[in-house]
Backbone atoms as SQL, in Angstrom:
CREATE TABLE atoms (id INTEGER PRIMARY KEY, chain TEXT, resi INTEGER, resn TEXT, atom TEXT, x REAL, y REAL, z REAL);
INSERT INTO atoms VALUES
  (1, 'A', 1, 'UNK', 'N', 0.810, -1.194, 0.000),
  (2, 'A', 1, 'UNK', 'CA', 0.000, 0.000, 0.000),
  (3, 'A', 1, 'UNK', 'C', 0.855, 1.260, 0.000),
  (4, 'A', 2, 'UNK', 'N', 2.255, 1.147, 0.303),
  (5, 'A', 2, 'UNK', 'CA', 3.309, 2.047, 0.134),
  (6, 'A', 2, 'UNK', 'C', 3.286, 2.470, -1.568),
  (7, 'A', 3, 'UNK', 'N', 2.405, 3.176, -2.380),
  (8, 'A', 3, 'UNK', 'CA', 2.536, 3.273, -3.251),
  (9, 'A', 3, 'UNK', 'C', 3.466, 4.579, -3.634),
  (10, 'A', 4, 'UNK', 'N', 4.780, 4.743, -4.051),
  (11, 'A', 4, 'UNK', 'CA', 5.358, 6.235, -4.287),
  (12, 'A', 4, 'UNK', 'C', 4.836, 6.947, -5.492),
  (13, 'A', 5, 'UNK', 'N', 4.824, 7.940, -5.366),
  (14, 'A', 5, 'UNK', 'CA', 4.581, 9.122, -6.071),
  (15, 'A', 5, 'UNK', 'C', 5.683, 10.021, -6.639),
  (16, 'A', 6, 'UNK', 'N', 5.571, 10.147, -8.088),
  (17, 'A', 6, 'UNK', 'CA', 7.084, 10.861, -8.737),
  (18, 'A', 6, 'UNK', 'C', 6.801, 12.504, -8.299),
  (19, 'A', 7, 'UNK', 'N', 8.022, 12.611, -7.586),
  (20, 'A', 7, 'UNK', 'CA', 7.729, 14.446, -7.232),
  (21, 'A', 7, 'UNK', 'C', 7.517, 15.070, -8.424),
  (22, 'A', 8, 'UNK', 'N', 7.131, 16.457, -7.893),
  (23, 'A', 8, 'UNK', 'CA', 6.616, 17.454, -9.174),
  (24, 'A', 8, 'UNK', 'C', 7.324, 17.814, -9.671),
  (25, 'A', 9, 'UNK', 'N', 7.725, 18.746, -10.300),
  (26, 'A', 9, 'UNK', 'CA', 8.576, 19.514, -11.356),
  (27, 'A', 9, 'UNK', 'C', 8.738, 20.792, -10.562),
  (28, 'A', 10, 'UNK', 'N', 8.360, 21.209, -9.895),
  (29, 'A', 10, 'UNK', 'CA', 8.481, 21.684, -8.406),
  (30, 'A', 10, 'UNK', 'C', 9.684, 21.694, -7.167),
  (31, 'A', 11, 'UNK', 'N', 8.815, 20.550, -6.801),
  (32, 'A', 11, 'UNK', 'CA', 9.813, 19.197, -5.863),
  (33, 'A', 11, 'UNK', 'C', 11.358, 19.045, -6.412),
  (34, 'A', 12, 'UNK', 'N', 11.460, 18.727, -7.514),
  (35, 'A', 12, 'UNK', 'CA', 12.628, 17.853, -8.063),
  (36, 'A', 12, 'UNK', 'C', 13.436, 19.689, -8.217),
  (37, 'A', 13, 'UNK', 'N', 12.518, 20.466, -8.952),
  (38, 'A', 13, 'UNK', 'CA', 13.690, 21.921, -8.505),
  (39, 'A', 13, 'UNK', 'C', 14.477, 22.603, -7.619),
  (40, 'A', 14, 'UNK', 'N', 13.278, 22.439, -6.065),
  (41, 'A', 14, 'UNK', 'CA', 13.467, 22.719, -4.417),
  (42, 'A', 14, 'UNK', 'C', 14.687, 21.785, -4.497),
  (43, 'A', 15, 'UNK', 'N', 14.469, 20.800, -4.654),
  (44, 'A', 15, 'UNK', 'CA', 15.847, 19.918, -4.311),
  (45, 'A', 15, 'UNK', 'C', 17.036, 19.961, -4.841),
  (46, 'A', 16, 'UNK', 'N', 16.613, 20.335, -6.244),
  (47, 'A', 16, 'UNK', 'CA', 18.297, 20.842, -7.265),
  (48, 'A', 16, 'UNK', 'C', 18.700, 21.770, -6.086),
  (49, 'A', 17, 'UNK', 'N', 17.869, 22.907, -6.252),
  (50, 'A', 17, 'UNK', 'CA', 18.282, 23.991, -5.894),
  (51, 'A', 17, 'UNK', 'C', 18.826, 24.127, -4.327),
  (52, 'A', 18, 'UNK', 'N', 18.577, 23.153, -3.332),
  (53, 'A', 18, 'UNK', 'CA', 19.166, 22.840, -2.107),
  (54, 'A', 18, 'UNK', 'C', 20.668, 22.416, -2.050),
  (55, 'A', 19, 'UNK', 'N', 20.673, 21.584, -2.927),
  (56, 'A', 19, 'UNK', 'CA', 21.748, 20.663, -3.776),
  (57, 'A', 19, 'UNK', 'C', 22.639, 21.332, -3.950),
  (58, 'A', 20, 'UNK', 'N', 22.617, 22.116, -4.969),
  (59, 'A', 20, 'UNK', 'CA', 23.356, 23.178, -5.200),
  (60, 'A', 20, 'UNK', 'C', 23.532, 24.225, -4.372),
  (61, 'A', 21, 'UNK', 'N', 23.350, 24.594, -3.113),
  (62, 'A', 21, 'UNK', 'CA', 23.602, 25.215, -2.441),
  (63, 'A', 21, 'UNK', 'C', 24.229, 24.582, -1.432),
  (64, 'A', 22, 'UNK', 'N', 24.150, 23.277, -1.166),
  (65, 'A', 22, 'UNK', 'CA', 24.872, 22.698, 0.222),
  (66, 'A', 22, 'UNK', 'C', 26.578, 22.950, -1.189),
  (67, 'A', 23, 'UNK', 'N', 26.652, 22.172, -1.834),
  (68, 'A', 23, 'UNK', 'CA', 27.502, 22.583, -2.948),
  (69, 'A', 23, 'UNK', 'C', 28.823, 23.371, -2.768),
  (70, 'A', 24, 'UNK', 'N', 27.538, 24.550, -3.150),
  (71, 'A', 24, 'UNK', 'CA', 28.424, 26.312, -3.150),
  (72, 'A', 24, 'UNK', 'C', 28.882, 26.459, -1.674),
  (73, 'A', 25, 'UNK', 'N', 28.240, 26.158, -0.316),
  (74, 'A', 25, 'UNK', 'CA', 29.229, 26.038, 0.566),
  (75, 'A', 25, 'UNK', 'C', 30.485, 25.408, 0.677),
  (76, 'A', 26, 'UNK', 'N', 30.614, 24.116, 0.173),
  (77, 'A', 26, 'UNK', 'CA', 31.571, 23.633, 0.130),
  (78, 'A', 26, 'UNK', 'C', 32.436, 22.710, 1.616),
  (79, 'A', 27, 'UNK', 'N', 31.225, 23.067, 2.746),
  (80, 'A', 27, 'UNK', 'CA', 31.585, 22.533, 3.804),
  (81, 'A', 27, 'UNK', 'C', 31.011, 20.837, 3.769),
  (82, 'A', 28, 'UNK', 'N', 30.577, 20.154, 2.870),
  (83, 'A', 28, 'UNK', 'CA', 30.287, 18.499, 2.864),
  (84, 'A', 28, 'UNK', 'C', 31.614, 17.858, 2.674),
  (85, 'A', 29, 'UNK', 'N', 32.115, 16.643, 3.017),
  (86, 'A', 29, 'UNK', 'CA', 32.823, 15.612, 2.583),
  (87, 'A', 29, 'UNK', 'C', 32.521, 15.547, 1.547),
  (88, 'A', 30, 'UNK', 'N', 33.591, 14.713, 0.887),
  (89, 'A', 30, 'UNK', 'CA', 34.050, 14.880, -0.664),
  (90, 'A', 30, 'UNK', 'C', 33.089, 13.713, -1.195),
  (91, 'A', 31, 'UNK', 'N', 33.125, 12.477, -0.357),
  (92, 'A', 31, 'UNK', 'CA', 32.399, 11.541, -1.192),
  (93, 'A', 31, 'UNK', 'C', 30.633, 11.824, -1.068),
  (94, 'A', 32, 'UNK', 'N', 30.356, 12.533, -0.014),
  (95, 'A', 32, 'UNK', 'CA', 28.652, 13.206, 0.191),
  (96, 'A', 32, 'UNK', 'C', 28.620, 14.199, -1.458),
  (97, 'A', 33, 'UNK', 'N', 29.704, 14.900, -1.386),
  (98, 'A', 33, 'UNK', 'CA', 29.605, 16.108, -2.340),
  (99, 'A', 33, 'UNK', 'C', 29.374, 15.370, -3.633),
  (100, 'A', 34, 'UNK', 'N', 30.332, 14.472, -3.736),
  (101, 'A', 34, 'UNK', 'CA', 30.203, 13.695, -5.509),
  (102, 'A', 34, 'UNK', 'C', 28.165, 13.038, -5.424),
  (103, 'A', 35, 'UNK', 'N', 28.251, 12.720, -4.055),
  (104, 'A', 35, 'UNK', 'CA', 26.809, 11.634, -4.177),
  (105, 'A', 35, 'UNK', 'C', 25.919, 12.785, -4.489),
  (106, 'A', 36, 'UNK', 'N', 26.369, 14.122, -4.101),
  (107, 'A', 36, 'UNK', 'CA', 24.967, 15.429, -4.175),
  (108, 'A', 36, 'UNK', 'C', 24.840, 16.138, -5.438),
  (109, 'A', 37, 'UNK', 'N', 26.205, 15.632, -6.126),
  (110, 'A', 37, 'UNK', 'CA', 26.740, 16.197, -7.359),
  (111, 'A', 37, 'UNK', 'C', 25.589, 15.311, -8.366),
  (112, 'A', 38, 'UNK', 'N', 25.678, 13.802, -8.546),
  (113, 'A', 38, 'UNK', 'CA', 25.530, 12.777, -9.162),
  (114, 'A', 38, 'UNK', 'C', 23.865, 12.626, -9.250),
  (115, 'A', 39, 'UNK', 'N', 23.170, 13.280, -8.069),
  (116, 'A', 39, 'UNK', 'CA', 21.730, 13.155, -7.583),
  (117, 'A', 39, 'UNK', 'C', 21.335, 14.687, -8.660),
  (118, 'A', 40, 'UNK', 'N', 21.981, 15.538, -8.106),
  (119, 'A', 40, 'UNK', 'CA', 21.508, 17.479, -9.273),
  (120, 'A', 40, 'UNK', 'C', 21.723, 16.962, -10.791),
  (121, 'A', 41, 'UNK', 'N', 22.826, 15.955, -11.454),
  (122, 'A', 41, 'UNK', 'CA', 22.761, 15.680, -12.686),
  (123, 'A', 41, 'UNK', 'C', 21.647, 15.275, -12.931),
  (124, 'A', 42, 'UNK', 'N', 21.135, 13.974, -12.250),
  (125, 'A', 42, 'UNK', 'CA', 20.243, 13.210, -12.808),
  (126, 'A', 42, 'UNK', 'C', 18.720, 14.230, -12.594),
  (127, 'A', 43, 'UNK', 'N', 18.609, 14.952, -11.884),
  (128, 'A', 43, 'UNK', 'CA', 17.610, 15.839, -11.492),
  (129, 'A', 43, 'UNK', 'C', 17.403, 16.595, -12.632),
  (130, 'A', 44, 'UNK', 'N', 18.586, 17.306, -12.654),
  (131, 'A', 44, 'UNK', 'CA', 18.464, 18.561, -14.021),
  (132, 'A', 44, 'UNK', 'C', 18.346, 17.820, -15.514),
  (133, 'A', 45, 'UNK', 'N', 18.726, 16.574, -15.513),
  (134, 'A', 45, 'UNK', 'CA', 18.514, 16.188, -16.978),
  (135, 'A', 45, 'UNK', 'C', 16.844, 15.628, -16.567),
  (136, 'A', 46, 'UNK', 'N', 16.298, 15.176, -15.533),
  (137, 'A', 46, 'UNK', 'CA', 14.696, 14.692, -15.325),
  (138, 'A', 46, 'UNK', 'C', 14.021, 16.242, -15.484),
  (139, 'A', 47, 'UNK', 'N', 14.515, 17.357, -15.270),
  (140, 'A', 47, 'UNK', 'CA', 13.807, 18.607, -14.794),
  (141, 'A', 47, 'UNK', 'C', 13.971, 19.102, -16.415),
  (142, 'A', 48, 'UNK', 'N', 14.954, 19.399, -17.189),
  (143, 'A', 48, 'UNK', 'CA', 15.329, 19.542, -18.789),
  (144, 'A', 48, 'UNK', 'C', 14.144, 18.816, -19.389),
  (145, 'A', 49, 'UNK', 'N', 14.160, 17.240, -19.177),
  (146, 'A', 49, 'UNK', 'CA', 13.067, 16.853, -20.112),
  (147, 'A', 49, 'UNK', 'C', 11.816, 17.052, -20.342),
  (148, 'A', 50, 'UNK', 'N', 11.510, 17.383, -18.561),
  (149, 'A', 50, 'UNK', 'CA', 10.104, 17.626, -18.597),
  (150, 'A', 50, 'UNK', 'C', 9.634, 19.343, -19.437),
  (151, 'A', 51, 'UNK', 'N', 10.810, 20.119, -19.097),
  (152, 'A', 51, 'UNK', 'CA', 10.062, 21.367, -20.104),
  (153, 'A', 51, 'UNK', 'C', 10.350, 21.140, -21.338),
  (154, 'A', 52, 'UNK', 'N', 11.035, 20.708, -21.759),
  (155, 'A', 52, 'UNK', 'CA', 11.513, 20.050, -23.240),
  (156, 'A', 52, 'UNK', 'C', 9.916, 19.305, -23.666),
  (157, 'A', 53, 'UNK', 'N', 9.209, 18.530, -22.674),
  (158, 'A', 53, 'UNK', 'CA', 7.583, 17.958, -23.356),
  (159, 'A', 53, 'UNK', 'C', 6.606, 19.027, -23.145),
  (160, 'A', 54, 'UNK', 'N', 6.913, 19.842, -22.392),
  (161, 'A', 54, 'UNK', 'CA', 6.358, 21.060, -21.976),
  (162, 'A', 54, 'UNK', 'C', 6.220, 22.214, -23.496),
  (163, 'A', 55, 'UNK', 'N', 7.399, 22.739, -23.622),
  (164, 'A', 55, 'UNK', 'CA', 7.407, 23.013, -24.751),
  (165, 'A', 55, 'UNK', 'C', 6.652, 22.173, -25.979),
  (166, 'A', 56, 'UNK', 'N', 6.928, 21.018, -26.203),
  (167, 'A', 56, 'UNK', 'CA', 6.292, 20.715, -26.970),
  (168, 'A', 56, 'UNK', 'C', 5.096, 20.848, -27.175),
  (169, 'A', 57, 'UNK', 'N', 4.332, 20.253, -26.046),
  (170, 'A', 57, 'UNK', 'CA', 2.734, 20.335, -26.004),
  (171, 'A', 57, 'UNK', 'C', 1.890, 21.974, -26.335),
  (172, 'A', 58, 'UNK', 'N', 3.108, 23.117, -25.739),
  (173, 'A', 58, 'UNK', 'CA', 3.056, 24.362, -25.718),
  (174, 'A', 58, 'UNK', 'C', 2.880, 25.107, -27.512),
  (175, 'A', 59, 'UNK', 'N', 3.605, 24.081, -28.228),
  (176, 'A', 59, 'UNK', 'CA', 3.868, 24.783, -29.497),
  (177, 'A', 59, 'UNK', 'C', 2.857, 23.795, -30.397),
  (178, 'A', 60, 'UNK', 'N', 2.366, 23.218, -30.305),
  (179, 'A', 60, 'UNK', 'CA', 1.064, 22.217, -31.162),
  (180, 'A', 60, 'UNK', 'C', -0.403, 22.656, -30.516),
  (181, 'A', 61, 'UNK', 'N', -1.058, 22.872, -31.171),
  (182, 'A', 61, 'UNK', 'CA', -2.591, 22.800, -30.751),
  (183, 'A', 61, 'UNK', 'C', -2.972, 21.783, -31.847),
  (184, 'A', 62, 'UNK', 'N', -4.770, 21.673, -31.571),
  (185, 'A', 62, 'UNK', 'CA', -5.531, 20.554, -31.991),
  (186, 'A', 62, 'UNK', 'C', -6.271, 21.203, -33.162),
  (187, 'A', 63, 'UNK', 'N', -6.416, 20.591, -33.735),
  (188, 'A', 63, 'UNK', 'CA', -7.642, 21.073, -35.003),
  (189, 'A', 63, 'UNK', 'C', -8.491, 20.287, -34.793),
  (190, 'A', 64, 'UNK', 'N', -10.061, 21.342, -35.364),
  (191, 'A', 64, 'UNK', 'CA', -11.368, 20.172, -35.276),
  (192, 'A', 64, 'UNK', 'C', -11.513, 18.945, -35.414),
  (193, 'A', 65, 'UNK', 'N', -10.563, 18.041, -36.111),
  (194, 'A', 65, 'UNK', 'CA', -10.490, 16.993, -36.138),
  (195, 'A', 65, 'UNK', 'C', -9.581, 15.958, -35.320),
  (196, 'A', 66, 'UNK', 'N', -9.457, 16.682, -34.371),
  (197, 'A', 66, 'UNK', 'CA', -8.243, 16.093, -33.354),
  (198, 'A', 66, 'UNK', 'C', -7.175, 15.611, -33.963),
  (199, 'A', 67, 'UNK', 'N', -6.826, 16.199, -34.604),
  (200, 'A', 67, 'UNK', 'CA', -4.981, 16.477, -35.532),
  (201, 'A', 67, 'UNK', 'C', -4.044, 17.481, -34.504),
  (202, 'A', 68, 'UNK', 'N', -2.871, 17.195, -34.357),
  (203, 'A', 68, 'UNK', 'CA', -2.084, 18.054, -33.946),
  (204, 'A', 68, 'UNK', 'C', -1.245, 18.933, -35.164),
  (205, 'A', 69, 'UNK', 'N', -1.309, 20.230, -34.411),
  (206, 'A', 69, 'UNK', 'CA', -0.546, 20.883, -36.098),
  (207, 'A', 69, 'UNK', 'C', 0.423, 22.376, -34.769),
  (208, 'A', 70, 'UNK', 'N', 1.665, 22.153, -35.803),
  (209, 'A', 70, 'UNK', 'CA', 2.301, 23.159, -34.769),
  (210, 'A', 70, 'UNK', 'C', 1.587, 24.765, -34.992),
  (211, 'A', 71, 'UNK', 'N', 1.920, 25.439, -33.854),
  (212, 'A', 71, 'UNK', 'CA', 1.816, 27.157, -33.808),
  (213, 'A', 71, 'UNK', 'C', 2.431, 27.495, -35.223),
  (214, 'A', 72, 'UNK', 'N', 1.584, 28.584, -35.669),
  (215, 'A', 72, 'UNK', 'CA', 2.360, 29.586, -36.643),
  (216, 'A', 72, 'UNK', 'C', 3.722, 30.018, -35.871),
  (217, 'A', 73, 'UNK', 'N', 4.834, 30.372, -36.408),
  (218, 'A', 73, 'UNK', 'CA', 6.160, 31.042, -35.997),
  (219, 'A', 73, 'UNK', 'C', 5.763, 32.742, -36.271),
  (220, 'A', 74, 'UNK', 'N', 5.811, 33.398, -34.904),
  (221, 'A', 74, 'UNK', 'CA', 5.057, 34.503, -35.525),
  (222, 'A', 74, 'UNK', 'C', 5.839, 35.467, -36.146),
  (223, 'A', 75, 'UNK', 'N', 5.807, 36.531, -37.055),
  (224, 'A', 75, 'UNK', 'CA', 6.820, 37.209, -37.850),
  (225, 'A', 75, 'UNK', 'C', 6.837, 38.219, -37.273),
  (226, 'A', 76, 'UNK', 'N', 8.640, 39.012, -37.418),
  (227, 'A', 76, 'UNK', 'CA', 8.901, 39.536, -36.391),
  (228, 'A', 76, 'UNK', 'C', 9.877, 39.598, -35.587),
  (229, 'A', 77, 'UNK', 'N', 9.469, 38.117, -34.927),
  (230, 'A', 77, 'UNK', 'CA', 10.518, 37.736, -33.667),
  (231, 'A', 77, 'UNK', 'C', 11.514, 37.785, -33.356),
  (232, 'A', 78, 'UNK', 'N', 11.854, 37.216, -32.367),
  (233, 'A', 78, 'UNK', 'CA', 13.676, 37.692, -32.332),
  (234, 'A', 78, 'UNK', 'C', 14.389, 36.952, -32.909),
  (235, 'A', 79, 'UNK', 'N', 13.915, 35.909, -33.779),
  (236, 'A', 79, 'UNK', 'CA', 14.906, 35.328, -34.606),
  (237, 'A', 79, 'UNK', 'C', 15.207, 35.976, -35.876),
  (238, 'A', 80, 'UNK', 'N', 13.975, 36.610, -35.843),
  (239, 'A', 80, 'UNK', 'CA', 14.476, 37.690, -36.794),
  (240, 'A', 80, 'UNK', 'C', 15.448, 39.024, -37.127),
  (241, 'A', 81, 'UNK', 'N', 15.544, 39.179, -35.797),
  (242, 'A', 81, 'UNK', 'CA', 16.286, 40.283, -35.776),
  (243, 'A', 81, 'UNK', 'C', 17.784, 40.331, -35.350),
  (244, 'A', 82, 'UNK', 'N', 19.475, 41.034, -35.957),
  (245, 'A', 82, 'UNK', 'CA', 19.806, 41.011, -36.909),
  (246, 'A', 82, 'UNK', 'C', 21.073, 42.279, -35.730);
């Protein structure tokens, strides 16, 4: 009945971001520091992917026929500019 629950996208940030601050002190043992190091990688590449699907879902809408079709690129933008 112990069923776990994947933290939020939230959660998994609070914790980078702790992470990285025990870190920047620099007062942990070396082999704690690599284990806190090794835990923020795997975090930030889980925390990367999720806005990476984020984005995605962000740049497609639906058409009446439940088709996905991306956003217009709007003209203009800053890729445009130079």
């Amino acid at each position: 009945m112990s069923e776990t629950q994947k933290p939020t996208f939230e959660e998994n940030l609070s914790t980078l971001e702790t992470i990285v601050a025990q870190l920047e002190k620099g007062d942990i043992p070396l082999e704690q520091a690599l284990d806190q190091f090794q835990k923020g990688v795997a975090l930030s590449k889980d925390l990367q992917s999720t806005l990476q699907n984020a984005e995605k879902t962000l740049t497609t809408m639906m058409t009446d026929d439940d088709q996905e079709t991306p956003f217009e690129t709007p003209q203009g933008g800053a890729n445009d500019a130079q």
